[in-house]
N, C-alpha and C positions, 0 to 999 in steps of 0.2 A: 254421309258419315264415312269415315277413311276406314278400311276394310280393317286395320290395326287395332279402330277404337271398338270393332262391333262385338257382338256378344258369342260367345260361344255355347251358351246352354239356357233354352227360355223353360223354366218350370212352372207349369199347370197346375192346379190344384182348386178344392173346395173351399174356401176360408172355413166355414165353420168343421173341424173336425180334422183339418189340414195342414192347418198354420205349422203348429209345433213338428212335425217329420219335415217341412219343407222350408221354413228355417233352417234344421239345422243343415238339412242337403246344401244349401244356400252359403251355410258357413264355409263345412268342408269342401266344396269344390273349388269354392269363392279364394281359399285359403293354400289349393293344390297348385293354384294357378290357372285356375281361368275365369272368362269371365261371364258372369252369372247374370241372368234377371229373372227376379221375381218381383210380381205385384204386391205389396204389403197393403193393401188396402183393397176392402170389398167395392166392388165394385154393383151398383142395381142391375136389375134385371132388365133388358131391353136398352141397358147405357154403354154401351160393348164400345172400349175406346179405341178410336183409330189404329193409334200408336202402338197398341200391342198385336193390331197385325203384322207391321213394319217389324218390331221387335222378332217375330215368331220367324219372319221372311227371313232377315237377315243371320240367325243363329243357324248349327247344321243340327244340335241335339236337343228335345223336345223332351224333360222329364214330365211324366203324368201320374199324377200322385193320387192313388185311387184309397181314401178312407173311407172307414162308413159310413154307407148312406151317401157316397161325395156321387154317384150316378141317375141317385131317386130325381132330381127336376131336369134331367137332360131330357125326358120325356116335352119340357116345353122349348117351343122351338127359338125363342128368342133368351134362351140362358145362355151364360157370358161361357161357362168351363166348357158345354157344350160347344159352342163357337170355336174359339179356342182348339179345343181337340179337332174340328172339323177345318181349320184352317191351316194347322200343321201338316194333317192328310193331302189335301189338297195341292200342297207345295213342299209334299215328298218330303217330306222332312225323317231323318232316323227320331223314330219313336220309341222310349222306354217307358212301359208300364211300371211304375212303382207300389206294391203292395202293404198299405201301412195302417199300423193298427190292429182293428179287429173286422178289416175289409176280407168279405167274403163273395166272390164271384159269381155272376148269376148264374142258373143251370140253364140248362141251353133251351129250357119253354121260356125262361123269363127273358133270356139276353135274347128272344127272337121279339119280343115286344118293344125292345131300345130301338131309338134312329138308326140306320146303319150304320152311320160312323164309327157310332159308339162299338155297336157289335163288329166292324173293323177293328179297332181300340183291342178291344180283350183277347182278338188273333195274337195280337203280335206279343213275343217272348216278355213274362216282366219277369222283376225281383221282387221277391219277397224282404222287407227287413227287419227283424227281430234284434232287439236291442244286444240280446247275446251273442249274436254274430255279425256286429255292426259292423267290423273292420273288414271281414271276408265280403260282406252284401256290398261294400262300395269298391271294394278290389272288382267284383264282378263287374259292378255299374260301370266302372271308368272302363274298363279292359274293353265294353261296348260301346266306348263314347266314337264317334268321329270327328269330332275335334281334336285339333292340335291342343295342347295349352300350351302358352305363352311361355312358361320357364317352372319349373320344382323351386316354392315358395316354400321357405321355414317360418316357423314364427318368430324364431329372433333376427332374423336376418330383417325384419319386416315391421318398422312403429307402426302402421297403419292396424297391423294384427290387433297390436294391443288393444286398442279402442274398439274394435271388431268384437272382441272377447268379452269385454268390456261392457255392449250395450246387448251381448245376447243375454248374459245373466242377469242383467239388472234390466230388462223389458217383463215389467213387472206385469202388463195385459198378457204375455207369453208365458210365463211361470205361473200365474192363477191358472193355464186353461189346460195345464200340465197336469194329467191322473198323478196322485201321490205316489200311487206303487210305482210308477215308471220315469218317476222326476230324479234322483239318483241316479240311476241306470241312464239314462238319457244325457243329461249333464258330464258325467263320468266319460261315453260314448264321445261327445260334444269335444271335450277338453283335451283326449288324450288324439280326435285326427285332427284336432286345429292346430295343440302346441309340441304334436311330438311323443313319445311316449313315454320319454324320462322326463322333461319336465309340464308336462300334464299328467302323471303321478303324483309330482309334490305338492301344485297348485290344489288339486282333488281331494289330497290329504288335506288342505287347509278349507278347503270348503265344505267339507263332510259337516264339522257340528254345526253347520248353516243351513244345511238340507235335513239335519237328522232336530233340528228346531233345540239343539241341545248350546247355544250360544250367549252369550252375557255384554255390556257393554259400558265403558265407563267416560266420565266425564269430569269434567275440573279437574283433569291429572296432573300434581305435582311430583314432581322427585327430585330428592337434595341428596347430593352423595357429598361426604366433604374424609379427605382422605387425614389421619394424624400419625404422628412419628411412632408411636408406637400404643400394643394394644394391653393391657395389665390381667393377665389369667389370674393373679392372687394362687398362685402356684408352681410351688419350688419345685417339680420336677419339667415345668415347661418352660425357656427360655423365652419372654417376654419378647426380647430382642429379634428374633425371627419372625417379627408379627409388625404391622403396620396394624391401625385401627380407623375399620372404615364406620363412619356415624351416620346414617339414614333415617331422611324422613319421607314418606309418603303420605298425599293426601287422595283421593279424589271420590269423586260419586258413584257407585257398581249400579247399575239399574237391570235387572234380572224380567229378561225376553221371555227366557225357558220353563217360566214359573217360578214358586219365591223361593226364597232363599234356605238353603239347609241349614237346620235347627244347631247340627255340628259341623264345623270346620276343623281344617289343620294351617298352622303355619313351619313352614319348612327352610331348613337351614341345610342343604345339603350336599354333600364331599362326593356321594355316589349315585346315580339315580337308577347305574344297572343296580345295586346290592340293595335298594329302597326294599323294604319286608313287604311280604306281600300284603298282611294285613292292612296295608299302606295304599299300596298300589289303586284302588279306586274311590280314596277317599278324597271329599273335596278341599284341594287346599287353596286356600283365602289368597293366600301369596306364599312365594319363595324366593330363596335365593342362594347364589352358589357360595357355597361354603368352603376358602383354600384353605384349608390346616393340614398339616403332614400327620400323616395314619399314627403315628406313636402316640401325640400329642391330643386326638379324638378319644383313642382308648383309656388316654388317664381321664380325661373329662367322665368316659363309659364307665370307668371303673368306682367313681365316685360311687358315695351312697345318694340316695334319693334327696335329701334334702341339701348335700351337697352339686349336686345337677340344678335343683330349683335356685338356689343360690347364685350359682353362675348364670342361670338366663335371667333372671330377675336384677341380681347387683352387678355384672361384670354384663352382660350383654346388653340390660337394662332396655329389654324388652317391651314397648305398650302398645297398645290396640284399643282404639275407641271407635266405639257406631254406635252412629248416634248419637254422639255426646255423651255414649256411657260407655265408661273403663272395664274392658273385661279382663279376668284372671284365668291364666290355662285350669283346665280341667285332668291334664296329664300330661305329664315330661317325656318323652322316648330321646333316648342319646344311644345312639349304635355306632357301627362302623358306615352304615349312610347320614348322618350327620344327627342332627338336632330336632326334632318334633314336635310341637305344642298344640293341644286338643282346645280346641273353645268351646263355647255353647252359647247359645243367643235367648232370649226370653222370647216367648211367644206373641209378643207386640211388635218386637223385630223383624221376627219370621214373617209376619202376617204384611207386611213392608214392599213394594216391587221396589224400592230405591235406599240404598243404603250408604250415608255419608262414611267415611270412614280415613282414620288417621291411624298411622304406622310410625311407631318409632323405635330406632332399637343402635348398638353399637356392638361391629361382629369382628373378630380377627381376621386378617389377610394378609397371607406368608411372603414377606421380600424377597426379591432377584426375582428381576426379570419377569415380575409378573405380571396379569391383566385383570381386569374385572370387567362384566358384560351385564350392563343395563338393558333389563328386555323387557318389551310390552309384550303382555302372552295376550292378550284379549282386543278385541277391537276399542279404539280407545279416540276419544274427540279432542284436538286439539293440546298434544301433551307436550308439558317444558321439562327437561333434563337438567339439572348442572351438577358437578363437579368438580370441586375445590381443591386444593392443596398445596402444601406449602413446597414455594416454587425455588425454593435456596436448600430443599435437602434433593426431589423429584423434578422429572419432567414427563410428562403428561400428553400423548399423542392421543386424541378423540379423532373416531372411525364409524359414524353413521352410518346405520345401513334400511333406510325408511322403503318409504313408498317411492318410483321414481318418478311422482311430481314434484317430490320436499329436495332441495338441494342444497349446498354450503352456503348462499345466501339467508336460510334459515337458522345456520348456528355462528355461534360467535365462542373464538379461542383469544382468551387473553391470559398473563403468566398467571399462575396461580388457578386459574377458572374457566372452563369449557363448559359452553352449554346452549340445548337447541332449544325450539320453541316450534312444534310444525304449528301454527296460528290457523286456526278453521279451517286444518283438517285431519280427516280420519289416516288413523292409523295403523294397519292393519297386524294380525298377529306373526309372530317371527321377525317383528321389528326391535331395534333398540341401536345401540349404540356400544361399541366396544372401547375402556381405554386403556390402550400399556402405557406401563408404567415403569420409567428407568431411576434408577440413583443416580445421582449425579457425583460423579467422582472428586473428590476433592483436591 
């Protein structure tokens, strides 16, 4: 092997009780720039494979990943982790003890009963590392490495990362054998030295209702955006004419992961999401969506009396929602300076439901010049088609996808009048959707 391709760090360890700390060591070093082996697979007792002496030879740093319980069968003399640590010894190798979990050291009547290698092994200097000092405990680590590494690897500098990232979170035998209290904490740890620490904050942020089991998922996504010249408020103090009218339909399947479905929802139309009331703030909304109308033009809506507000979302916005195949009716109006709010409520057949069909229909104002409107998937969603329509002799219409980056412009299709994507079998994650501005065309 060409001294270029050989490894610079062989990591040791217990399979049972070891895997998850030496994974992730495995990531981060893997991801720093250098190069890494570990064994992913147990190996029997007395099957001690050649090749990971060779490996052990050739590297100059030897992590040893002492969890609990990972020293109780070094007492037999044909164990593999045993071998292992006694082969690194042997050929000088720099040794780092690594401390992980809830490993507790022998006192020195017990470590006089281990082979001596072993009790060589607990000589030498380790780390300890506690999830809350992840970043400082592998500062140490490297700061003892004697390897060189190869080059300061980023994660976007790097497609191979992505996939790397990729098959640690979804190695679904590694996530079961994760404690629940420290699956967070670890992941979090995991994310922020693989991708950096601004953007392993954001990914973190999107993975959280995934670790916190608070998640939902939909399927059969449709969505028809079709833009018209203008939107009719049926009121003389609002100028009509500063309004396009955009008509939306959504279909698709919600199938609820997190447990069923809230008895009450909200549907949201809304101008502000800082100034949203707080009584708002953690309730569940069904859907939303951004609301352009200019603040004067909100307030006369606000100022309306009450059945003049039901009036406008029922005959001017012309609001419906069916699950199920059954038509519901808001339960309550809210129209403020964060926009438009309608209360639902589900029958108790519904609720008792993990899957619920569901159709949206409605037609909202959106203010001319220069505007945009942002089609967004907030939820994990399977295979979802987009379009929007409009009349191509008054607008022009630039669509701006921004998916997952396996879905590419091969997946949408722009023609005058009509933009629209189709990501075909597959998933798509949340903070996806699609942006389109919208110009006049000048006459």
């Amino acid at each position: 092997m060409d001294n270029s391709e050989r490894y610079h760090i062989f990591i040791s360890y217990r399979h049972e009780g070891g895997d998850v700390m030496t994974r992730l060591l495995y990531e981060v070093f893997s991801n720093k720039g250098y190069r890494v082996f570990y064994d992913n697979e147990s190996l029997s007792s007395g099957r001690f494979d050649e090749k990971i002496y060779r490996f052990i030879e050739e590297c100059q740093d030897v992590l040893v990943v002492l969890s609990e319980g990972s020293l109780e069968r070094c007492q037999n003399e044909g164990d593999w982790f045993r071998n292992e640590i006694t082969h690194a010894i042997k050929n000088k190798k720099d040794i780092i003890p690594i401390f992980a979990g809830n490993f507790k050291p022998p006192s020195e009547e017990e470590k006089a009963a281990y082979p001596k290698e072993v009790q060589e092994l607990l000589s030498y200097h380790g780390y300890t590392i506690q999830i809350a000092y992840f970043d400082s405990a592998i500062g140490k680590i490297e700061r003892a490495l004697k390897s060189s590494k190869d080059r300061d690897v980023h994660f976007l500098d790097n497609e191979r990362n992505v996939e790397r990232m990729k098959a640690f979170l979804q190695n679904r035998r590694l996530m079961e054998r994760m404690p629940e209290s420290m699956k967070k904490e670890l992941i979090s740890t995991a994310v922020l030295s693989i991708m950096g620490r601004d953007n392993g904050k954001m990914v973190y942020d999107m993975l959280l209702p995934y670790l916190e089991k608070k998640f939902n998922i939909r399927t059969r996504f449709e969505y028809q955006i079709e833009l018209r010249e203008q939107f009719k408020f049926n009121n003389d103090r609002i100028d009509d004419n500063k309004y396009y009218s955009l008509k939306e339909k959504l279909e698709f399947t919600k199938e609820y992961l997190a447990g069923p479905p809230q008895k009450e929802f909200w549907v949201a139309f809304t101008t502000d999401l800082k100034e949203l009331d707080d009584k708002l703030r953690n309730a569940e909304f069904f859907f939303s969506e951004n609301l352009l109308i200019d603040k004067e033009d909100i307030s006369e809506l606000k100022n309306l009396h009450s059945e003049g507000q039901q009036e406008f979302y029922s005959k001017r916005m012309k609001v419906r929602i069916m699950v199920d195949k059954n038509f519901l009716e808001p339960e309550e109006l809210i129209v403020d300076d964060s926009g438009i709010f309608a209360r639902y409520m589900l029958d108790e057949k519904t609720v008792s439901d993990s899957a619920l069909d569901v159709t949206i229909r409605f037609t909202m104002p959106h203010r001319k010049g220069g505007s945009s409107f942002f089609a967004s998937i907030s939820e994990p969603t399977y295979s979802p088609s987009v379009s929007f329509s409009y009349p191509e002799d008054a607008v022009d219409v630039q669509m701006i996808p921004f998916l997952n980056r396996n879905i590419t412009a091969r997946d949408s299709s722009v023609w005058e009048g009509d933009c629209k994507f189709h990501a075909k079998n597959e998933w798509i994650m949340p903070m996806s959707g699609a942006v389109y501005i919208i110009k006049e065309i000048e006459e």
